[in-house]
N, C-alpha and C positions, 0 to 999 in steps of 0.2 A: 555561473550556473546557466543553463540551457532551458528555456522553458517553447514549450508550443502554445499557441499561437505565439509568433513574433511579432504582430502588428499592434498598433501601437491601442494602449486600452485609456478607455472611456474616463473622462475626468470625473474625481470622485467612488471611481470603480469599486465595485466590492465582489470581487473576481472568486472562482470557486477554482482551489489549487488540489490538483490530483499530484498525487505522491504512490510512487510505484514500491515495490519491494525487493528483495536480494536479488541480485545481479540481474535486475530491467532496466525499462525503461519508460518514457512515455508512452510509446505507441500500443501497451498495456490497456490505456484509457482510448484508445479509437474510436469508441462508438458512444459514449456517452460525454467525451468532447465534440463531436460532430453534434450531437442533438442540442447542449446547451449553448453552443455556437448558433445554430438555426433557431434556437430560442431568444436570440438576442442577448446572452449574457457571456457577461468574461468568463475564460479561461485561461487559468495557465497548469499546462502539466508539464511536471517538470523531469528534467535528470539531471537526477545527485550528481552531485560531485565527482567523475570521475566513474560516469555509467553513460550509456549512450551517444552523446554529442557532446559533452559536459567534460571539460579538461582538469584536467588534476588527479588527484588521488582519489582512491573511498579516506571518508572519514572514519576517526576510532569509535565514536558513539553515538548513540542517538541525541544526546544534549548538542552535541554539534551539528550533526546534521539541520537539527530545529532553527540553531542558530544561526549557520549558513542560511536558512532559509528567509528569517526575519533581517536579515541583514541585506538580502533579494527584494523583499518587501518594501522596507524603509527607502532603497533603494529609488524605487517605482511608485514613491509617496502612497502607499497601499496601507490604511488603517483599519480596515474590516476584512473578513473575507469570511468563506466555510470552508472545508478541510476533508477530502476524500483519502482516505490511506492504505493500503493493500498491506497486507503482513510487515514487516519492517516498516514500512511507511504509513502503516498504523501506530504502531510506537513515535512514531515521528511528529503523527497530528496529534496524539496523547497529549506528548512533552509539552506542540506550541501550546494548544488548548489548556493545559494548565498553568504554565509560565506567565501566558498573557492573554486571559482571560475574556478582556472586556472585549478584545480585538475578532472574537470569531464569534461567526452568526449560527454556521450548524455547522455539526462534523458528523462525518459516517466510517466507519472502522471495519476495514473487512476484511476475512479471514486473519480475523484476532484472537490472542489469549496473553493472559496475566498469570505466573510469569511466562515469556518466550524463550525457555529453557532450549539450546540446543546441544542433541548426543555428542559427548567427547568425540567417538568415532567418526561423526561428520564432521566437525571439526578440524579433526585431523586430515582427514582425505581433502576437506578445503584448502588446505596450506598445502599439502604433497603429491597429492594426485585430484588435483583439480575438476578430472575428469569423471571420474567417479563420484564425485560427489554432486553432480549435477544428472548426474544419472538416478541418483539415489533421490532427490531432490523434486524431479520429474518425474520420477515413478511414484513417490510417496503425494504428490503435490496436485496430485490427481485421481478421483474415484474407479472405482473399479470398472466401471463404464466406459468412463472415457478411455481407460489405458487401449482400449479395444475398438476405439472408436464410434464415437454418439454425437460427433460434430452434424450441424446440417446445413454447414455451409460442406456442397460436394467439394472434395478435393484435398481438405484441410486437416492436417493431421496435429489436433493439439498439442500433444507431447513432444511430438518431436520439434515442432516451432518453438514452443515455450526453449527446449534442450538448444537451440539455434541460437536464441536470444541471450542465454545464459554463457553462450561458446564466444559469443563475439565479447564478453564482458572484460574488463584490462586485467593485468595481474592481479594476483591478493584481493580483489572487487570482492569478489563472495565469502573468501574468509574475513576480509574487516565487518561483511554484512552481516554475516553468521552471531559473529564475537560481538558486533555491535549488540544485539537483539537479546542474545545471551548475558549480557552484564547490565544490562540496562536493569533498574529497580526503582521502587516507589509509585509503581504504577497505579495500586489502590490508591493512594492516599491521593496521588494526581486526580484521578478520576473525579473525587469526590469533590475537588478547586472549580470542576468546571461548570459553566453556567449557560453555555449554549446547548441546544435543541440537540440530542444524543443519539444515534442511530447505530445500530451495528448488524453485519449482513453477514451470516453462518452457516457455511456448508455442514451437512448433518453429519456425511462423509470424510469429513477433512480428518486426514492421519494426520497433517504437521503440527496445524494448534487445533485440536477435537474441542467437540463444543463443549465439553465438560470441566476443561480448563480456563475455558471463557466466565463460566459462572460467578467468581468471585469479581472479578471487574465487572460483571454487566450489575452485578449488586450495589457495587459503589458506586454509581451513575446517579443521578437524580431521576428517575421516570423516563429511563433509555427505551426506544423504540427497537425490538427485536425480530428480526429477521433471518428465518432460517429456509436454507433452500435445501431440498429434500432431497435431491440426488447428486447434489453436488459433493466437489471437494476442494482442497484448500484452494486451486485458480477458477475462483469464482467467476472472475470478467472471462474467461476463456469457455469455459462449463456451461454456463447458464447466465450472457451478456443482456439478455433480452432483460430477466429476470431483475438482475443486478439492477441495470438502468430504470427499471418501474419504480424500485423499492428509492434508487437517490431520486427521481423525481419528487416523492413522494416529499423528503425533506429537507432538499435543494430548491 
C-alpha cells in the first residue's frame, strides 16, 4: 500500500491516517496534509489497495480494507493514531475504530451514513458502463452550486477534476468500492465499541449519504462532535476545504 508522506516517521509516532473514498486517492487530502505536516505532525494518507499509486486490486470489503490497513501499521511499528475517512473510507475508520479500539486517539467521518446502501442501478452501470456511473456519481456527489461552479480557487472546475480522478481509476476499482460500502453492516453496534474522541463533518446538501441517514449512527456514538456545512455536498474537502480543515483541527 502507498501512503504520502514517504519520509520516514518520528519514533513513537502517533500519525493521523487520511483514508480517501470510492475510486480516489490521497491527493483528496492536499490541504489538510500540508497543514498538519507544517504543524509538525505525522501523516500518512493513504491509497487503497489498488487506487492511485497503490498496486493490486480494490478489495471485496471494508473488513479488508481495515485489515490491509492494520497490517500497514504493525508494519511501521505504529500503535496509536486518529483516523480521517471520506465516504467509503469512513466505513473503513468505523471498522478500525471498533475492532481495535484502544489503538485510536480520534477519528473524524466525513460525508457519512449508516447503512451506506448503494442504488442497484449504479451498481450495475459500475460493472458495465463504468463511465456513466461516475458521471452519476459527480453529479450527485456535488451540491447544486458547485455543479455550476462556486470554486474560488480561479480556474478550477470541481466536478470535472473529481470525474478525472475517478477516470484514471483501474478496472472493477469503483464497482468493488461501491459493493464494498453496500454490504458492509454492523455499523451501529460498531459505533457504540468506540472509545476515541468522535467527530463527523456533514454536508446539508449531500444527495449520496443525506444527513438524515446519518442520524442513527451519529446516535450510537458516545457524545459525537457534529458538524454540518451548510452548503455543501457529499465532496466536502473539495466544496468547502477550508471549512473541513477548521473543524479536523478542532479534533486533530
Amino acid at each position: 500500500m502507498f501512503y504520502f508522506p514517504t519520509n520516514k516517521l518520528k519514533k513513537n509516532s502517533q500519525p493521523i491516517i487520511f483514508i480517501h473514498g470510492t475510486g480516489m486517492d490521497h491527493s483528496v487530502w492536499t490541504l489538510p496534509v500540508r497543514h498538519f505536516l507544517r504543524k509538525k505532525k505525522d501523516v500518512m494518507a493513504l491509497d487503497l489497495p489498488g487506487h492511485g499509486n497503490s498496486p493490486g486490486k480494490a478489495l471485496s470489503s471494508i473488513s479488508a480494507y481495515a485489515t490491509n490497513i492494520f497490517k500497514l501499521l504493525d508494519k511501521e511499528s505504529i500503535s496509536k493514531f486518529s483516523l480521517v475517512g471520506h465516504s467509503m473510507g469512513s466505513l473503513i475508520a468505523l471498522e478500525m475504530a471498533s475492532s481495535q479500539p484502544s489503538r485510536v486517539n480520534a477519528i473524524s467521518l466525513i460525508g457519512t451514513a449508516f447503512p451506506m446502501q448503494v442504488n442497484e442501478q449504479l451498481l450495475e452501470f459500475a460493472k458495465t458502463d463504468v463511465d456513466k456511473a461516475i458521471d452519476i456519481l459527480t453529479f450527485m456527489g456535488y451540491s447544486h452550486q458547485a455543479r455550476i461552479g462556486r470554486n474560488k480557487n480561479p480556474g478550477m472546475w470541481m466536478t470535472e477534476s473529481t470525474r478525472r480522478l475517478m477516470q484514471n481509476s483501474g478496472k472493477n476499482v469503483i464497482y468493488q468500492d461501491l459493493l464494498a460500502c453496500s454490504n458492509f453492516d454492523g455499523g451501529l453496534e460498531k459505533a457504540k465499541k468506540i472509545s476515541a474522541k468522535v467527530q463527523l463533518i456533514l454536508g446539508v446538501n449531500d444527495f449520496l449519504t443525506p444527513r438524515r441517514k446519518a442520524s442513527d449512527l451519529v446516535n450510537s456514538f458516545k457524545e459525537p462532535d457534529v458538524k454540518e456545512i451548510k452548503d455543501s455536498g457529499h465532496t466536502l474537502m473539495m466544496e468547502d476545504p477550508n471549512k473541513v480543515l477548521d473543524y479536523l483541527i478542532e479534533v486533530l
